[in-house]
N, C-alpha and C positions, 0 to 999 in steps of 0.2 A: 195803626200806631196811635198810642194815646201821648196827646200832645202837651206839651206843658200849662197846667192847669191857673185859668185864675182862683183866686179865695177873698172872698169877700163874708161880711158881715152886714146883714141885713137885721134891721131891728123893726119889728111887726109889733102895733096894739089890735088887737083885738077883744072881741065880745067874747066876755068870760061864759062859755057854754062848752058841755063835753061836744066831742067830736072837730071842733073847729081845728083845732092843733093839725089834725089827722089829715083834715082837706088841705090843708098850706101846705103839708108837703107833698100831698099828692100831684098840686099843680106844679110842686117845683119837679118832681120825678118824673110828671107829663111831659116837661118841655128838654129831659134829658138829662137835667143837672145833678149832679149827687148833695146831700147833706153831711154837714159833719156834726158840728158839736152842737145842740141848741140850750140856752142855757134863760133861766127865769128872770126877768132883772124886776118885775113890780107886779104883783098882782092886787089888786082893787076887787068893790064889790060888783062892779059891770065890767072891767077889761083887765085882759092881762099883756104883759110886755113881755116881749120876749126875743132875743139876738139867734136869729138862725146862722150856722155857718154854709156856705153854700160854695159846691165848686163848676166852674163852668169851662167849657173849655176856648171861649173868645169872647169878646165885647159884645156881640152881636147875640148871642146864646145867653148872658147874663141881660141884656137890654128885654128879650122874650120874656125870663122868668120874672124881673121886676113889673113888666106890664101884668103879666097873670097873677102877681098878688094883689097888685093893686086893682084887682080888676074883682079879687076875690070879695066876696059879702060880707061886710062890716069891720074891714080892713083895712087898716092904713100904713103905709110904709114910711115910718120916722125918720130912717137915717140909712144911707149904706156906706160901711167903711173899709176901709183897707188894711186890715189889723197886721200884715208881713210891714207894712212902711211904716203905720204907727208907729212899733216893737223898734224899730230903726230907729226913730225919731231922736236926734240929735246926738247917735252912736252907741254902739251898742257896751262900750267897756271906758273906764273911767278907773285912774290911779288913787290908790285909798291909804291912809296912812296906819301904822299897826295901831301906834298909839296915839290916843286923845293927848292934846297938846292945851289943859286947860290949865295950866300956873305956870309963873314964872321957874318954881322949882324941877319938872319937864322939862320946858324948854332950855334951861340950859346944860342941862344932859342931851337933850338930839342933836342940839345948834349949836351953838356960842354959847358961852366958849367951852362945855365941857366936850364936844365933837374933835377940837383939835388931838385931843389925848389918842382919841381912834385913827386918828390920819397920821402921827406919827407913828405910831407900833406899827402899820401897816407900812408906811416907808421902809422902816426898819426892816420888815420881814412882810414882802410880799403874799407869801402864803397864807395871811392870816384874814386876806379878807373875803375868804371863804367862810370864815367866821365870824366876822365882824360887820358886813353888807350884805346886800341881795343879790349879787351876782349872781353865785351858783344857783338861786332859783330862777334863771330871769333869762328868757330863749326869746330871741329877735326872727320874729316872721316878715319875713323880705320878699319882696316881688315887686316886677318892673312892671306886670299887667299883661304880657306876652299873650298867656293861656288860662284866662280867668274860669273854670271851670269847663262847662263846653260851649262858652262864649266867644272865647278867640281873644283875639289881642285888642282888648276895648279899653289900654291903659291903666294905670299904676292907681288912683285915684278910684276908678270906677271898682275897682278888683278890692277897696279898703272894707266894702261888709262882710268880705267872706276872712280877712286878716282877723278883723274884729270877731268872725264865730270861734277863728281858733283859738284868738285870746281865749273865748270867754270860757272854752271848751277845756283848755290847758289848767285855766283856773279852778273851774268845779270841778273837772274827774280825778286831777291828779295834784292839786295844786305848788302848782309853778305860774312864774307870772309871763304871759307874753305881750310883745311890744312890739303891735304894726311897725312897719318900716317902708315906707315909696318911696321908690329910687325914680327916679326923671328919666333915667339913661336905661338904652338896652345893649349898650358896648359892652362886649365882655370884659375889658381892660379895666372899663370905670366902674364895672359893677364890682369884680375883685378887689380893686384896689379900695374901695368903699368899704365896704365889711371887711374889708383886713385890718381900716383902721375904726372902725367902732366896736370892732370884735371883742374890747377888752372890758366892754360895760355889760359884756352877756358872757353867759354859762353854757350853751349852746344857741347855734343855727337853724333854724326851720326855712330853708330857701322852699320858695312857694309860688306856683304857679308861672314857671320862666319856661318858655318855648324848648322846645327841642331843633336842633343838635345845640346848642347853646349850654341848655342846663347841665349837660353833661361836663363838659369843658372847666364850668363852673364853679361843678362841686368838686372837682379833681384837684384845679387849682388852690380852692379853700381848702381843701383835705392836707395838701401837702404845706401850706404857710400857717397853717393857723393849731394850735393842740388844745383845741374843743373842738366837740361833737360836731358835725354838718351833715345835715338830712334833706336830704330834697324830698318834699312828699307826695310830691305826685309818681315820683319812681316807687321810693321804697315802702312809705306807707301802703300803696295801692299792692303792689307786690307778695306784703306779708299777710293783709288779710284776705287777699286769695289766695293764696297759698293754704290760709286754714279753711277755707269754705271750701277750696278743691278737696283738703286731706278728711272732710267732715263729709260732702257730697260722695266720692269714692268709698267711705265707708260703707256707707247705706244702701249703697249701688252695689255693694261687695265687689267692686271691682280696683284690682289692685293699682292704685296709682301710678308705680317704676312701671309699669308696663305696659299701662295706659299711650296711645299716639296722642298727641297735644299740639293743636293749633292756635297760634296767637294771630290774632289780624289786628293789624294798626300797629306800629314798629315805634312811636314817639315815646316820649318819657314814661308813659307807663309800662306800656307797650314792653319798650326793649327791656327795663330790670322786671317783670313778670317771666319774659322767657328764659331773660336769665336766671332769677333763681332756681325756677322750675327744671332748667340743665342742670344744676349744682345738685340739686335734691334727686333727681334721675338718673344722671350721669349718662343722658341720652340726646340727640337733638329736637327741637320744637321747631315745628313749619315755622315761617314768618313771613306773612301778607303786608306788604305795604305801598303804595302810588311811588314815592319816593325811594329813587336808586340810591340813593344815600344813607337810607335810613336800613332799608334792604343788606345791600356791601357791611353797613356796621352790625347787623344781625348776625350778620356770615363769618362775619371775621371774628365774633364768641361764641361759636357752634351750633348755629340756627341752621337752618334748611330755607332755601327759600321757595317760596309757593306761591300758588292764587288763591282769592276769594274762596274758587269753583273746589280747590282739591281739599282746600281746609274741610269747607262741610262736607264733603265726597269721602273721606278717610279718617277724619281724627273721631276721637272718643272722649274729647275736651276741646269745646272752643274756647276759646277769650277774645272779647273783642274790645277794645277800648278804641275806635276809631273817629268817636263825636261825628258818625254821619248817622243818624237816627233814621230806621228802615230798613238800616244796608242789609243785612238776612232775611231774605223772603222766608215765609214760613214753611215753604215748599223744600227747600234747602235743608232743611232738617232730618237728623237720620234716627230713628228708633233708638231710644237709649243712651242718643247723646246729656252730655254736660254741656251745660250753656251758660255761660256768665258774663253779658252782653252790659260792660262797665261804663260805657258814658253817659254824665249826667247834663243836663239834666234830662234826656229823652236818649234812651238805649237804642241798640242797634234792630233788636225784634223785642219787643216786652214779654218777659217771663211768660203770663197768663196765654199768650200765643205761639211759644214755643212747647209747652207742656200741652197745650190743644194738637201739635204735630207729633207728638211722638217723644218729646225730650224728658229722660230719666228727672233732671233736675234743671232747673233754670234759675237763676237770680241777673238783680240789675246794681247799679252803683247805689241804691239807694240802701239795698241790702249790705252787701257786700260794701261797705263804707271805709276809708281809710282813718273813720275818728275811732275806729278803735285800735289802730296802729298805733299815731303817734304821741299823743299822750305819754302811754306807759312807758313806750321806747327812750322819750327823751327824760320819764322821772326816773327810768331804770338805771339810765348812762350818767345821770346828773349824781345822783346818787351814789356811783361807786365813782365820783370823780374819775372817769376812763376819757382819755383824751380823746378817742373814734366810738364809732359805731362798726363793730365788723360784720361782714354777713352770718359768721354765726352766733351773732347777736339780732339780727333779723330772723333768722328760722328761729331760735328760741321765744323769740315775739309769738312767730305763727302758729308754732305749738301752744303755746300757752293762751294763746285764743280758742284756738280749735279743743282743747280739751274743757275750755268751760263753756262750750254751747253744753246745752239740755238736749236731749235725744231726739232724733226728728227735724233738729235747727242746723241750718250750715256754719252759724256763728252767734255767740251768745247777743245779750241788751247790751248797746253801745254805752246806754245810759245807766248800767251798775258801775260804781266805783270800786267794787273790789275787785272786778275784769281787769280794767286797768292797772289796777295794784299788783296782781296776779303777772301781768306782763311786765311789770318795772321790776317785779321781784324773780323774774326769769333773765331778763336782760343783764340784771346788776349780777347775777351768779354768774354770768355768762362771761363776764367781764372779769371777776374774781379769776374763773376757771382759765382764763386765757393769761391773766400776769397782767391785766389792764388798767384794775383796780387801784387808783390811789389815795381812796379815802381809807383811812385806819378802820374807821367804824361804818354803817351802811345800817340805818333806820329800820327800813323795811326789811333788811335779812336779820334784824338782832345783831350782827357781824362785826 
């Protein structure tokens, strides 16, 4: 199992002669560590500088490679940094204003007193300040800290770099603005009633990272009191872009999907809305592995099977496993020609490269298989046809329109094209049209 990796940057001067490059990294390959980026930062007429990236996989393993440069001939180790906490360094997103506010003839168009003109027309006719503010662009990413990735419940605070990626993530691919949000509280009572009353300064909900059986509870409650969008993304996003990596991997596989056996192991919030879509899309049942009779019982009771571990990999022709216990699938466990999409980050249940070593048709991990190319598009798609829900087939519409812009060969396209995401906002928002959901007159992205 490959373990969660350090990354550091190491900045090396040395004596400017061919070959020296070649040996520093040789020592650092010797002692195990991989290289990544190396980049020039001064070259002189005796030395050159230069920032190795280097990944190691403990403290102990990076303390070896540092002694064997420095140990290397006419070498000296200038600095070593920690470029993931830099990049953090005093948060990762910051509110920016559209416009420069540089005379007094500006300001009192934004402020005082030509602002009050726009606060009463909106009095007047609430609807207008969909026109006149940032709301509709403006999605509240909420989390109590329950389930910080596959960290566990390490609080509200510690869980705010991963708010802040989605901000920043919401911003560049699809531009929408988001707006961390820590709640103190894990009551479900004070969590609802919390976003029921700040609900009115956002366009939609991105609940994020809440425990399971909890999150569930959560979003049902928000669904029913509030008429904007609510998305929990660790259900739904995880969901639809497996959903396209399944419908892309079975392609390639020439094996038919609906007729595919399907085992999910791990029943929690991703867990259970993967099997469930994957029932809707089949209109068959999916095994479901889980420790928890609780989680087991609510699988059953929306037409899951329940199983073990052992019968999952013993029978299906699709795992899923999203269970954050890193290792769980021995490689042994593997059957010829399975699909494997082994989702907890940040260390999977067997790493792709050793389930395809056993026999498996196709394998991906969460790194792959990533819910940043869910939700983006989902929330510019729905934001945009002003649609008060998200319905599921407005989720399968998402996953199709993923799955058809991978490139051949890929189970899912660049997270990082912006027209991917565009592509899903502009499947969402039809999808919305097609159902009567739609309540913007007009809709950007479809021309509409």
């Amino acid at each position: 199992m490959r373990e969660e990796r350090l990354i550091r940057t190491v900045r090396c001067r040395n004596v400017h002669q061919p070959g020296i490059l070649g040996g520093l990294l040789t020592v650092v390959g010797a002692e195990g560590a991989d290289i990544g980026e190396i980049r020039l930062i001064k070259e002189g007429l005796r030395t050159m500088v230069r920032d190795i990236t280097i990944y190691c996989t403990d403290e102990e393993q990076l303390a070896r490679v540092l002694t064997a440069l420095e140990a290397y001939p006419d070498t000296i180790v200038e600095a070593v940094r920690d470029e993931v906490l830099e990049l953090h360094q005093d948060g990762k997103i910051a509110t920016r204003s559209r416009y420069p506010v540089e005379s007094l003839y500006t300001l009192r168009r934004v402020y005082t007193p030509g602002v009050a003109s726009v606060c009463r027309a909106i009095a007047a006719d609430g609807a207008l300040a969909r026109q006149y503010t940032s709301i509709h662009r403006q999605v509240a990413i909420i989390t109590d800290g329950t389930a910080i990735l596959g960290l566990g419940d390490i609080g509200a605070v510690a869980g705010m770099p991963v708010m802040e990626g989605k901000a920043m993530l919401l911003e560049t691919l699809v531009d929408l603005s988001g707006v961390p949000i820590l709640l103190d509280t894990t009551d479900v009572d004070e969590i609802v009633a919390t976003i029921e009353h700040i609900a009115p300064t956002f366009g939609a909900i991105q609940l994020e990272d809440i425990s399971a059986p909890r999150c569930f509870e959560i979003e049902q409650r928000l669904e029913k009191s509030l008429d904007i969008p609510i998305m929990h993304d660790d259900q739904h996003g995880t969901a639809v872009v497996t959903l396209a990596a399944l419908t892309n991997a079975c392609k390639t596989a020439c094996r038919d999907f609906e007729d595919a056996v399907v085992g999910q192991i791990g029943l929690g919030a991703a867990g259970y809305s993967i099997g469930k879509m994957l029932m809707r899309i089949t209109g068959g049942p999916v095994l479901g592995a889980d420790l928890s009779e609780e989680a087991s019982a609510a699988f059953e009771s929306i037409g899951g099977k329940r199983a073990t571990l052992e019968e999952i990999m013993g029978t299906c022709d699709v795992v899923i496993a999203t269970t954050g216990v890193p290792g769980l699938i021995a490689p042994e466990m593997i059957r010829e020609g399975q699909i494997i999409m082994a989702l907890s980050n940040p260390n999977p249940e067997i790493e792709p490269e050793l389930a395809l070593e056993h026999g498996a048709a196709f394998a991906a991990d969460g790194k792959l298989v990533n819910n940043l190319l869910g939700f983006p598009g989902i929330f510019r798609g729905v934001l945009e046809a002003h649609a008060p829900k998200i319905t599921p087939e407005m989720y399968i519409a998402a996953a199709q329109a993923i799955a058809e812009q991978a490139t051949e060969g890929d189970l899912v396209p660049n997270p990082l094209e912006r027209e991917v995401h565009l592509e899903v906002a502009r499947a969402v928002a039809r999808t919305a049209v097609e159902q009567g959901l739609a309540r913007a007159e007009y809709i950007p992205i479809l021309g509409e």
